[in-house]
C-alpha positions as CSV (number, residue, x, y, z in Angstrom):
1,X,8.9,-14.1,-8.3
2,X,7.0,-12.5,-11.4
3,X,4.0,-9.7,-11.4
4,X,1.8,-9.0,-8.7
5,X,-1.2,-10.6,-8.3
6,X,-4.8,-9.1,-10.0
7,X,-5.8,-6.6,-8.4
8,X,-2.9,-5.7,-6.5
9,X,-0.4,-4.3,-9.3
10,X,-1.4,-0.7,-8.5
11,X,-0.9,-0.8,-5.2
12,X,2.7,-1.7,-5.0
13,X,5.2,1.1,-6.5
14,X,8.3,2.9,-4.9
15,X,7.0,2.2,-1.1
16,X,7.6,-1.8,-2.1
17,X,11.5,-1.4,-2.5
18,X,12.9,-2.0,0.4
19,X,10.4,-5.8,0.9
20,X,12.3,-8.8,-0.4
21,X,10.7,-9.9,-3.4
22,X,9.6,-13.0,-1.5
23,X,8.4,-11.6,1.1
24,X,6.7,-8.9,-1.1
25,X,5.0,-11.6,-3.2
26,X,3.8,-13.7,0.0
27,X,2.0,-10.2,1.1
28,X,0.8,-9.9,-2.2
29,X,-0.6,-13.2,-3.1
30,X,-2.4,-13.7,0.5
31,X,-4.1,-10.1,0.3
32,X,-5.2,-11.0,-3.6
33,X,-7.9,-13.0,-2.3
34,X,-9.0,-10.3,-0.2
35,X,-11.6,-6.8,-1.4
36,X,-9.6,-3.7,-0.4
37,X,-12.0,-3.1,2.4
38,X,-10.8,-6.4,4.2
39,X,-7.4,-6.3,4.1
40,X,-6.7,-4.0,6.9
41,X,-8.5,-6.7,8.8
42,X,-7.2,-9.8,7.1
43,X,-3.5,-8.7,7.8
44,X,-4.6,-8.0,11.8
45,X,-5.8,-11.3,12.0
46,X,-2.0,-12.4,10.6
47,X,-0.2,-9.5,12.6
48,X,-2.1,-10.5,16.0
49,X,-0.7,-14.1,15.7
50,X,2.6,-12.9,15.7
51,X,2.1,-10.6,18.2
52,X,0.7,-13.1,20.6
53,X,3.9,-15.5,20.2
54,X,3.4,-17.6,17.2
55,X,7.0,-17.6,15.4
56,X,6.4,-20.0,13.1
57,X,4.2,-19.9,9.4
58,X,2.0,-22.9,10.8
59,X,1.6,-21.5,14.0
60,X,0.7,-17.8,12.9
61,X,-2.1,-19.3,10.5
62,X,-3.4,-22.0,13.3
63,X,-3.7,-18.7,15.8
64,X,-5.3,-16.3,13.0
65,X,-7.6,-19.2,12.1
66,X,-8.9,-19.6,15.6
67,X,-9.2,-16.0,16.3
68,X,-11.6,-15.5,13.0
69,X,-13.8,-19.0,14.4
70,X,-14.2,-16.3,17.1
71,X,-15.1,-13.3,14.9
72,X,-17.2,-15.1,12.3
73,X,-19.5,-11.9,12.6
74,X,-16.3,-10.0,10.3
75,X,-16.1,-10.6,6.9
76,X,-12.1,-10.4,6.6
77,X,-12.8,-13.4,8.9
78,X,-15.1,-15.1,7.1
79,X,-12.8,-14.9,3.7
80,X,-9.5,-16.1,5.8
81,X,-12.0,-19.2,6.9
82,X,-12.4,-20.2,2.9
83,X,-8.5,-19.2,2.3
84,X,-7.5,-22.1,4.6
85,X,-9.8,-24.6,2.4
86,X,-9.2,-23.2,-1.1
87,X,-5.5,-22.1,-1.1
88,X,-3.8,-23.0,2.3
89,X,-0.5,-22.0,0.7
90,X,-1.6,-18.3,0.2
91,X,-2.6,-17.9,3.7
92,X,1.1,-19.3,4.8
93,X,1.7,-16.8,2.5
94,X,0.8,-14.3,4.4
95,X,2.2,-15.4,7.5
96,X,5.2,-15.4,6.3
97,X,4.9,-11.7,5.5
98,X,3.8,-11.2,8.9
99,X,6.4,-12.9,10.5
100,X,8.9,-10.1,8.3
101,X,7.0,-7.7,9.6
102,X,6.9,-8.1,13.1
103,X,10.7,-8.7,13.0
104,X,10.9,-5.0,11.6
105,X,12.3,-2.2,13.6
106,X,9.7,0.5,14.5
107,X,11.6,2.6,12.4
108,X,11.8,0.4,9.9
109,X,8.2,0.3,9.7
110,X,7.4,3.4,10.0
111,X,9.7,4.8,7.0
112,X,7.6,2.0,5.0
113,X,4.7,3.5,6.4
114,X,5.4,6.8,5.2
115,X,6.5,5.6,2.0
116,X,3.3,4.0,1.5
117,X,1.4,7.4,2.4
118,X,3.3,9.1,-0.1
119,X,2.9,6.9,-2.7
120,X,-1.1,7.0,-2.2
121,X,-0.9,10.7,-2.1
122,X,1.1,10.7,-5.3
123,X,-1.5,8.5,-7.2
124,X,-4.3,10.7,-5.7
125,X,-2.7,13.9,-7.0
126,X,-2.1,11.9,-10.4
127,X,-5.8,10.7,-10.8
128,X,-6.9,14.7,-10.3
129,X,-7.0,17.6,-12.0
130,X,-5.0,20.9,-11.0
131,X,-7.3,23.4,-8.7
132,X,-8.7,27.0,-9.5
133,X,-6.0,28.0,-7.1
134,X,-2.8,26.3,-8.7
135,X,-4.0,27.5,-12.3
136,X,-4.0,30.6,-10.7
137,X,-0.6,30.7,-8.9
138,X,0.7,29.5,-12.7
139,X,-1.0,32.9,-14.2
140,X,0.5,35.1,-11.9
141,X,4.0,33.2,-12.4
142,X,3.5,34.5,-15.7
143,X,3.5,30.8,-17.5
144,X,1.9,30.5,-20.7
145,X,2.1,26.6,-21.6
146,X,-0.7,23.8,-21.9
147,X,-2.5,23.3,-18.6
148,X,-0.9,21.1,-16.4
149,X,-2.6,17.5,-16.6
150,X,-3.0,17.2,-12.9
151,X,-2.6,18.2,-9.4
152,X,1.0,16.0,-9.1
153,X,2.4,18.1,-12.3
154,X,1.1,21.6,-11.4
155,X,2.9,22.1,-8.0
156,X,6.3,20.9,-10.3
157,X,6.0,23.6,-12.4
158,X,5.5,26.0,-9.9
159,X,8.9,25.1,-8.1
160,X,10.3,25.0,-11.6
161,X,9.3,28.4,-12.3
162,X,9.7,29.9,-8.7
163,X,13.1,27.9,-8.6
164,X,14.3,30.0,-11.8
165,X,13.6,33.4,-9.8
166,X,11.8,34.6,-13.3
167,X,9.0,34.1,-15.2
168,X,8.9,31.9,-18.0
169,X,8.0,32.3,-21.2
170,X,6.0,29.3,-22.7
């Protein structure tokens, strides 16, 4: 189905693998028209559809459509409003994904769920430098290398150099 949509490309990584590409795309392109601050909201307006009955694309976005009419005061509602005029196909889109969804296992949604968390945390740790304390912990561990470029790396070495039972010698 080719790249993700702008925007979206660093948001999907390891937690994605499991999604069928289609269905993974569908998420992607209906959430690409979205800010990240609406699309907890956009995907509830898809998810409650669902939820209520609707088992069919046409039916989910008819539902989700009426439902924002009723919350025009929301923002997330306001946007899925325009999506219906400017790209009705992204908004099936996303209906579709919701449909996957909903047919999910609650264990299967919650190991995505936790993939997702770890995957944010990873990026987090990434985009951050090691702390006081981890620089520390290396010291006493007796390493000697270049500073570890950030908070993901640091805690590896550590186990790398606990792991070994000695210190190393860098």
């Amino acid at each position: 189905m080719g790249a993700p949509p702008p925007g979206l490309a660093g948001s999907v990584r390891g937690w994605a693998v499991g999604i069928p590409n289609d269905i993974l795309h569908a998420r992607l392109t209906f959430l690409s028209y979205f800010p990240p601050e609406q699309r907890s909201a956009a995907n509830n307006f898809l998810l409650q559809a669902v939820r209520a009955g609707c088992n069919e694309p046409n039916q989910v976005v008819g539902y989700a459509l009426e439902t924002a009419r009723c919350r025009y005061h929301l923002e997330a509602a306001q946007t899925l409003l325009l999506l219906s005029n400017l790209d009705p196909e992204a908004l099936l889109a996303g209906a579709r994904w919701a449909l996957w969804w909903e047919s999910l296992s609650p264990e299967e949604k919650r190991r995505f769920r936790e993939e997702r968390a770890e995957e944010a945390i990873a990026r987090w740790m990434e985009e951050n430098p090691p702390t006081e304390k981890q620089l520390r912990y290396l010291t006493s561990l007796g390493y000697r290398g270049p500073e570890p470029a950030n908070r993901l790396e640091a805690p590896r070495l550590i186990d790398e150099l606990v792991g070994r039972g000695k210190h190393a010698r860098h």
